[in-house]
Structures are given as structure tokens and as C-alpha cells.
N, C-alpha and C positions, 0 to 999 in steps of 0.2 A: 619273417620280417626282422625279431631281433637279430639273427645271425647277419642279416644284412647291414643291420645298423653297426653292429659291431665292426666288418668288415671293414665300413668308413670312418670308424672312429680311431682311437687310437686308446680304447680303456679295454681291460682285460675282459673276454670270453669266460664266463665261467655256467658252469651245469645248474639247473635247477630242477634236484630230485624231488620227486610228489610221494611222499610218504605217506600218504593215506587222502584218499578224496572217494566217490561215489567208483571207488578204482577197481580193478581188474587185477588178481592176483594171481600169479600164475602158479600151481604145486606142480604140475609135470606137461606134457607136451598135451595130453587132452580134458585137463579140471582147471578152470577156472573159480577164481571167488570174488566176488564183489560185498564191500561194506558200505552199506549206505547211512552214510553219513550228511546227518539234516545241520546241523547248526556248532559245525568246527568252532573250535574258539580256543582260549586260556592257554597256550602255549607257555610251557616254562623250563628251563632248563635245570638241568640237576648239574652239577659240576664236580661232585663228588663219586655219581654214579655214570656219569658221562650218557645220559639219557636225557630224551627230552618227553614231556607230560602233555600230552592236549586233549581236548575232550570235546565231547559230544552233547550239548548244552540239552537239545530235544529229546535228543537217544538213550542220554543219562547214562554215558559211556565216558569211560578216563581210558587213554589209549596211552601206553608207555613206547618210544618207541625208539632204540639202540642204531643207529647211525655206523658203526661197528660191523653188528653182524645183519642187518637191513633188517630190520623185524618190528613187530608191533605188536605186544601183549595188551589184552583186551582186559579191561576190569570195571566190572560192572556196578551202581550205585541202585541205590532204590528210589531218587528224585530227580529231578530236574538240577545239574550240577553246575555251578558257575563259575568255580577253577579250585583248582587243588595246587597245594608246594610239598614239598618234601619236607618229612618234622627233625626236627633239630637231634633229638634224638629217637633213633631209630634204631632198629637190631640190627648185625650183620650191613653196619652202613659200606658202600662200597662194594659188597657180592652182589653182583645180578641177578644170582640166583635164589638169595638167600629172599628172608623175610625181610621186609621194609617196611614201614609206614609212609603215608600221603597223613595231611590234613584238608578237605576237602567242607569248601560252601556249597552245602545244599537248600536247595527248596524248605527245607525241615530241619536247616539249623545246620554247624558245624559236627561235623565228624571227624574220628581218628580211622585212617579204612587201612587195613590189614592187609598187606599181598605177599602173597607166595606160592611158588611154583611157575608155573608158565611153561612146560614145554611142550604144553596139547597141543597138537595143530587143530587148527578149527575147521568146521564142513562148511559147505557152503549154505549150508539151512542155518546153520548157528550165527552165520554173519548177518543173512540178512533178516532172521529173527529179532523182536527186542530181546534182551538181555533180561535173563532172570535174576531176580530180586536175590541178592547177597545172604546170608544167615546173619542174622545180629548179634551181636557179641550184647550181655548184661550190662546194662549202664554202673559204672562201677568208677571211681576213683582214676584220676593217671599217674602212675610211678615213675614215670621216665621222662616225660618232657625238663626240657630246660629251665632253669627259672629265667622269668620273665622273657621268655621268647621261645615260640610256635616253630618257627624255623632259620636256619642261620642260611639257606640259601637265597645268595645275595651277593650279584658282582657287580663289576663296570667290565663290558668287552669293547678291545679295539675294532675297527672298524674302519677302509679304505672307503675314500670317496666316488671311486669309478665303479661300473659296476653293466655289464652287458652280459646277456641270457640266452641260451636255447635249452625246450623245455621238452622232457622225456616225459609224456602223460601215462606210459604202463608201464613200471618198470617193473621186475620181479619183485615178489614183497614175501612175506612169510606172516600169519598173525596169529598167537598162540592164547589159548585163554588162560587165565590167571585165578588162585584162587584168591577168595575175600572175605573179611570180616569186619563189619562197620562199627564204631559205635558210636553214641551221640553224646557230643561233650560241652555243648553252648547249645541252648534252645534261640527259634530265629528271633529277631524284632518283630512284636506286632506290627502288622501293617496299618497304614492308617484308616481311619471310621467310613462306611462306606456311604455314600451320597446322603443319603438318609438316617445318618448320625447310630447305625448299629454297629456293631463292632464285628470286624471282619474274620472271617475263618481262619483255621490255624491246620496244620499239618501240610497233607498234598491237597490241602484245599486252598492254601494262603492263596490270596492273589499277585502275593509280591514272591519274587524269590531272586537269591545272589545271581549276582553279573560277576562283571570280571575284576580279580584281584590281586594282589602280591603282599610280596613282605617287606619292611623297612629295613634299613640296613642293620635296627636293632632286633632283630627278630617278629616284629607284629606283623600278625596278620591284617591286612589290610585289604576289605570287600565291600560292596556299594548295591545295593537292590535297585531294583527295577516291575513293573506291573509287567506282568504278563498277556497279558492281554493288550496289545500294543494298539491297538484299536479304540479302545476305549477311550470316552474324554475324563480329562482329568488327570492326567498321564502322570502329573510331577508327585508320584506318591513314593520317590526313594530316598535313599539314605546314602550316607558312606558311615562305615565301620571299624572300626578296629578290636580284634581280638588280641588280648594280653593271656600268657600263662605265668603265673608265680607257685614256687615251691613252699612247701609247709617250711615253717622253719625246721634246723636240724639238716638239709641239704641232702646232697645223697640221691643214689640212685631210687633208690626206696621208696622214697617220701610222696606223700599225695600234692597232687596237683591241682590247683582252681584257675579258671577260665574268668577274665572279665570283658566283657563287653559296651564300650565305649562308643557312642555316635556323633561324630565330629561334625558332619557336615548337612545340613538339608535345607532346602526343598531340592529332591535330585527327579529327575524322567528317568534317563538310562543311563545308569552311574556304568563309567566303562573305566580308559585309561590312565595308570599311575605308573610314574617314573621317580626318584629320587635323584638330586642335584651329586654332582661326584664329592663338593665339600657335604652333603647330607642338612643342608640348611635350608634347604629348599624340596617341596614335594609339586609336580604335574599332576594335573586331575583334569580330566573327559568327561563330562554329562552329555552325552552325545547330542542331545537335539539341542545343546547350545551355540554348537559347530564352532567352536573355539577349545583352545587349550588354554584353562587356570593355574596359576602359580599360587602358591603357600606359602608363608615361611612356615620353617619346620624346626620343631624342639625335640631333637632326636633322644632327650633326657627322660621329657617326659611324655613325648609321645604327641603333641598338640598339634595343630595348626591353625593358623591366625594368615589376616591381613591377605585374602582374598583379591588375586589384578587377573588380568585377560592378559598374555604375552601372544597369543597367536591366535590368530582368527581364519576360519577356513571356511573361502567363498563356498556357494553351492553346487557349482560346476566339478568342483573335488569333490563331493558326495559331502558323508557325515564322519566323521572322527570317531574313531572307534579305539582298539587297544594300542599300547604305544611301548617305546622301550627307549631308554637313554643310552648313547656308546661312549669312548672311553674321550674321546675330544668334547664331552660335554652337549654334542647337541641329540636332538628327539628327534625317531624315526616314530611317523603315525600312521594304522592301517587305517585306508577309507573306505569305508562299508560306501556301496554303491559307485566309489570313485575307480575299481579296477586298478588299484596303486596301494602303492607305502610311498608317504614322503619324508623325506630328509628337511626338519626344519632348525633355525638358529632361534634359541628361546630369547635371547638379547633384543637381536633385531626385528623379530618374527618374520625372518626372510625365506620362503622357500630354498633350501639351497638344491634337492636331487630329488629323484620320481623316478621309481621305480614300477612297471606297470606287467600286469599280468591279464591271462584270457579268461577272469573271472570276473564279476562287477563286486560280489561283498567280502572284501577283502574286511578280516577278522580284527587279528591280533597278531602281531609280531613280537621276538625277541633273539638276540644273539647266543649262539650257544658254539658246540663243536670243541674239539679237543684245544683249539685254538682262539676259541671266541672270537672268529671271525665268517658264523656263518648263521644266516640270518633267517630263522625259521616263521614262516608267514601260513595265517589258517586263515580260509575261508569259509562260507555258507554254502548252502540250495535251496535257502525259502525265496522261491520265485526266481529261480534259475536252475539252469540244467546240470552243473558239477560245483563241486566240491573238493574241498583240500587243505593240508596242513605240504608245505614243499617248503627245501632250504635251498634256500639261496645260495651256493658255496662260494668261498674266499670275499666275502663284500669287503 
């Protein structure tokens, strides 16, 4: 059907590869692999490694995955993960091959997660296994992060406004396991007191753990909790977040590092998507069950936000607003979990302007990446549906 539509349009045909869903992988003409993948999400682009990050919310999988040479290195966390960025400073930044760091919200707090290697090809019992629990590295001091900022991955991608699809659901894939070493560098927010005014568990017991996040254009981390247990009444028990790193004084690669954590915003349900304004004066924020997108102003100085308005309201019929991404003309493109879309909105007018639609209903999280930052990478779900997926969009 989209080829059809294309046919009669007059806007560009372009591929949309499936880079990992409940997919089929092919190693030779008789082994197949499947990864099953429950709760796609956090999509993020690296721009300096020309990778793109998205993970496995249930599965507590961060999937790297090279666009390049079609691949997906698998690296494994020990909780429940809500997004990971790439840290500002990192070893051997730029070799693929080399050692890297992620800064990754888990279920049990922020982590530094270690990867290197990747060129094991995985069995097919390793994919549809859980993943084993990482080695922990010593809680120890950080030497290398930047001051005052977690990570400097942080653009504006262009972005055409036509945009028609046909979609390749098994393509060849390749997915290599990585090794890892985590360690914990921020403990989580307690969550709040439980019905009964006791105070809530902590570890992999918390009832609360990170959604989706990113970083500001100054470097902070920026992440927002959510109950897990989605069932339950009482739902608005989250937060939004900001982690800050500053250096001892003296500077230097050397020097120790401390972590501050900051909670800007609450009562949150399901704290999901943030975008920054291109002048940086302005932050988008998603509590999903409030089926609108929030504007901020923003004090890129010191970090704040203030003076909370609604710019876009999303009827029901579109589902619920879920992760979102800014392009370089300044408007927000937002996934709709249950809507089977990304839409293109104006935060001025809060006008619909584009709708892009897919053959899944819980469309995730999107964001633009590619050698050209013009290709728009979209993850999906399978709780309570049959597939799953993270696919780019190419040339949007």
C-alpha cells in the first residue's frame, strides 16, 4: 500500500530498513536467528562513531547498531534500562572497534557501562536467551568525564518534509556480542512512600525505574522515572532528572569526578520525550498519560527549567505520545505508542503538519541520525502485539 501511495504522489520513495525487531537473521542459506525483543525504546545517535544506541527496556539489552556495515552488537546490563548516550569523554572515541563508554539509566541508578570487542557472532540460543549479568567493575571515583557534562552528544539534523516508504521486514543482519563492564556512579531517586506511608524498596526491587532520556545541548543528562508496574493505581509516582558531572578542581584528565543529581520536575506517570529548542532556550517534555507536549523555558547556564505551557495536545485517536526528536527547521517529530505513527508537529501553532505510519501500533521513540542526519530512526514494542523494531527511515 505505501508503494502505491507513493506511486500517486509526487514525494520521494525511500527504504525503510528494520534493524532489529522480533527479526530473522540470516548467518548462511540454512541458520537463522531471531532476537526477541520486548520493549525497543531509547534510540540515540552517536555522530562521532556514526552508530546508533537503542535498547531493550524488559530485556535490559543496549544494542549498538552500525548502518555501515549492517550490524548490531549486543551489550548486556544487569537491570531494567531506560536509555543510554555516549560519554563525553570516552577512550579510543571514534574506533568502532576500540573500547568506548555509554552512560546508561538503570533501574539501580546511573552507570558508566564499559564495551569492547564485538566480533563474536552470536548462536541462536544466546539471542533468544536473557542476557547474562555483566562483571561489575569496583565503585571507584571517575577520571575522565568532562567537567560539568556527561556527554557532548548533541545535534540539530536536517530533515525533508515528503517522505513515502516500502518496507523490507528480514533483511540480512549480523549481531555480535560485546564485552562489558558496568559501574555505578549516581544511586537512583527513592521512589515515593508506598500507599501505606512505608518506604519503598531500593535496588531491583525499586518500583520506580528510568524511562526515556537524553542530553542537553550542555552536556546533562537528562532522565524522568516511571512506576513499573503500569497497572497499578496511583500511577503519578515519577520524576524528571538531571544528572550533572563536575571535575575536582586542578582539571585534567586525572582528576576525580562527582555526579550531582537534580530533580526538576514532578508529579510525572510516564516521564518519556525531550527535545531542545535549536536557539537552546527552550526544552519539549512528554509525561505520556498527559497526551500533550510541554514547553519549558530553559537556562542552558544553569541547567533549570521554569514557566511550564501545553504547545501540542494529542487527541486519542493518535494514541499516546511517547519519545520525540527536534529537526533542524525547528519542528518535533513525536512517536505514538498505540498510534502506529511518528508525527511531524509545528510547536508554535501546534499544527499537525506530516504522519508518518508504520505496520506496528507501539511506535517508541524516534530520532535522526546517518552519515547525513537525514535518516530517521524509529523503535518499537511487543507488549501486547505480535512484532517489534527499531528501522530507519532513509533520506526523510
Amino acid at each position: 500500500m505505501a508503494a502505491a501511495a507513493a506511486a500517486k504522489s509526487s514525494e520521494p520513495q525511500v527504504e525503510v530498513v528494520v534493524v532489529g525487531r522480533q527479526m530473522t537473521v540470516h548467518k548462511s542459506a540454512t541458520e537463522t536467528q531471531t532476537i526477541d525483543v520486548i520493549l525497543g525504546e531509547g534510540c540515540a545517535w552517536d555522530a562521532k562513531r556514526q552508530v546508533l544506541y537503542w535498547i531493550d527496556i524488559l530485556g535490559k539489552r543496549v544494542f549498538e547498531y552500525s548502518p555501515t556495515a549492517n550490524t548490531n552488537r549486543l551489550i548486556p546490563v544487569d537491570a531494567y534500562v531506560g536509555c543510554v548516550v555516549p560519554r563525553a569523554a570516552t577512550k579510543q572515541a571514534g574506533s568502532s572497534a576500540g573500547e568506548y563508554d555509554l552512560v546508561a539509566a538503570l533501574q539501580t541508578g546511573f552507570h558508566i557501562v564499559s564495551v569492547s570487542g564485538g566480533d563474536k557472532p552470536l548462536a541462536r540460543s544466546d539471542l533468544k536467551q536473557p542476557p547474562q549479568h555483566p562483571a561489575r567493575a569496583p565503585d571507584s571515583s571517575d577520571a575522565t568525564a568532562a567537567s560539568g557534562s556527561v556527554s557532548d552528544c548533541w545535534k540539530s539534523f536536517s530533515t525533508k518534509v515528503g517522505v513515502a516508504f516500502s518496507m523490507n521486514p528480514n533483511p540480512p543482519l549480523n549481531v555480535f556480542a560485546a564485552s562489558v563492564k558496568q559501574r555505578l556512579i549516581c544511586a537512583p531517586p527513592p521512589a515515593p512512600p508506598t500507599a501505606d506511608g512505608k518506604a519503598s524498596p531500593t535496588g531491583l526491587d525499586n518500583p520506580n525505574r528510568f524511562n526515556d532520556g537524553k542530553c542537553d545541548p550542555a552536556g546533562r543528562f537528562f532522565a524522568g522515572t516511571m512506576q513499573i508496574d503500569e497497572d497499578k493505581d496511583n500511577l503519578n509516582r515519577g520524576a524528571l532528572y538531571s544528572l550533572t558531572a563536575s571535575s575536582a578542581a586542578g582539571g585534567g584528565a586525572e582528576s576525580s569526578c562527582s555526579y550531582q543529581l537534580s530533580k526538576l520536575y514532578e508529579p510525572v506517570t510516564i516521564s518519556n520525550g525531550l527535545a531542545w529548542s535549536l536557539d537552546h532556550k527552550a526544552v519539549y517534555y512528554i509525561d505520556s498519560t498527559a497526551r500533550c507536549v510541554a514547553r519549558f523555558d530553559y537556562d542552558l547556564k544553569t541547567g533549570l527549567i521554569s514557566n511550564r505551557r501545553v504547545v501540542i495536545s494529542i487527541t486519542e485517536e493518535l494514541g499516546w505520545p511517547d519519545g520525540c526528536c527536534l529537526d533542524s527547521e525547528g519542528k518535533l517529530w513525536v512517536a505514538q505508542w498505540g498510534g502506529s505513527c511518528v508525527n511531524r508537529w509545528c510547536t508554535e501553532s501546534g499544527k499537525l503538519l506530516q504522519t508518518i505510519r508504520f505496520p506496528t501500533s507501539k511506535i517508541s521513540c524516534c530520532c535522526f541520525g546517518g552519515a547525513d542526519g537525514k535518516d530517521l530512526y524509529v523503535t518499537s514494542a511487543a507488549k501486547n502485539v505480535c512484532s517489534e523494531s527499531c528501522v530507519r527511515v532513509c533520506g526523510v
